[in-house]
C-alpha positions, 0 to 999 in steps of 0.5 A, spaced: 575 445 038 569 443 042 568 441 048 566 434 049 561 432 055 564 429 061 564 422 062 562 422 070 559 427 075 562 429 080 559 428 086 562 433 091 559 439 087 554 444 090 547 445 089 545 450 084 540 455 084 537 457 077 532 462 076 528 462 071 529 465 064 525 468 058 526 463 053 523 458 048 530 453 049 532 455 056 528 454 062 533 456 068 540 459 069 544 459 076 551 460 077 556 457 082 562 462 083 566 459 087 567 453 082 565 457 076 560 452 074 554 454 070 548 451 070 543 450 065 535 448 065 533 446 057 526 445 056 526 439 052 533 436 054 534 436 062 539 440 066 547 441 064 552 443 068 559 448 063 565 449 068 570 454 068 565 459 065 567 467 068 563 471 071 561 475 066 560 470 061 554 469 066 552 475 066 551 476 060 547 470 059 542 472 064 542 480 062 540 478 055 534 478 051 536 472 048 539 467 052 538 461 047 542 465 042 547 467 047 548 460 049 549 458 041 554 463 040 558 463 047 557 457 052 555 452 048 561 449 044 567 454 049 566 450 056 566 443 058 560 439 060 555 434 063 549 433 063 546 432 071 539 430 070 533 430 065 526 434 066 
C-alpha cells in the first residue's frame, strides 16, 4: 500500500542541504542521517521531504544515472512524505 503525505510539517526538522542532480524530473537531493529523512527538489512541483529513508536508499539515488527513474521505482510510493515548499 502507498505512502500517503503527511497532514502537517514538522517544524523541529533540520535544515537539509541538497546537491544538485542531473536529471529532467529531479533538481537536488540532500539527506539527513540522523532522521533519515530524505529531501527531494522536483523541477516542476517544489521540495518534498520522504522519512525513514536508509542510507542506502540515498545513496543509490545519488550514484544512479537515473535519479527520476530511480525515485519511480524505490522512493516514490515506499516512504511517508510532505510536501515543505514549492520552486
Amino acid at each position: 500500500m502507498p505512502y500517503e503525505q503527511f497532514a502537517t510539517t514538522n517544524p523541529h526538522m533540520p535544515d537539509i542541504q541538497r546537491q544538485p542532480v542531473v536529471s529532467s524530473d529531479i533538481a537536488s537531493i540532500g539527506y539527513d542521517t540522523a532522521s533519515q529523512t530524505l529531501e527531494i527538489e522536483f523541477h516542476a512541483t517544489g521540495v518534498y521531504r520522504y522519512f525513514s529513508v536508509p542510507q542506502e536508499t540515498f545513496d543509490s539515488l545519488l550514484a544512479t544515472p537515473t535519479p527520476g527513474k530511480y525515485f519511480l521505482q524505490n522512493i516514490k510510493t515506499k516512504f511517508a512524505w510532505e510536501k515543505v515548499g514549492a520552486q
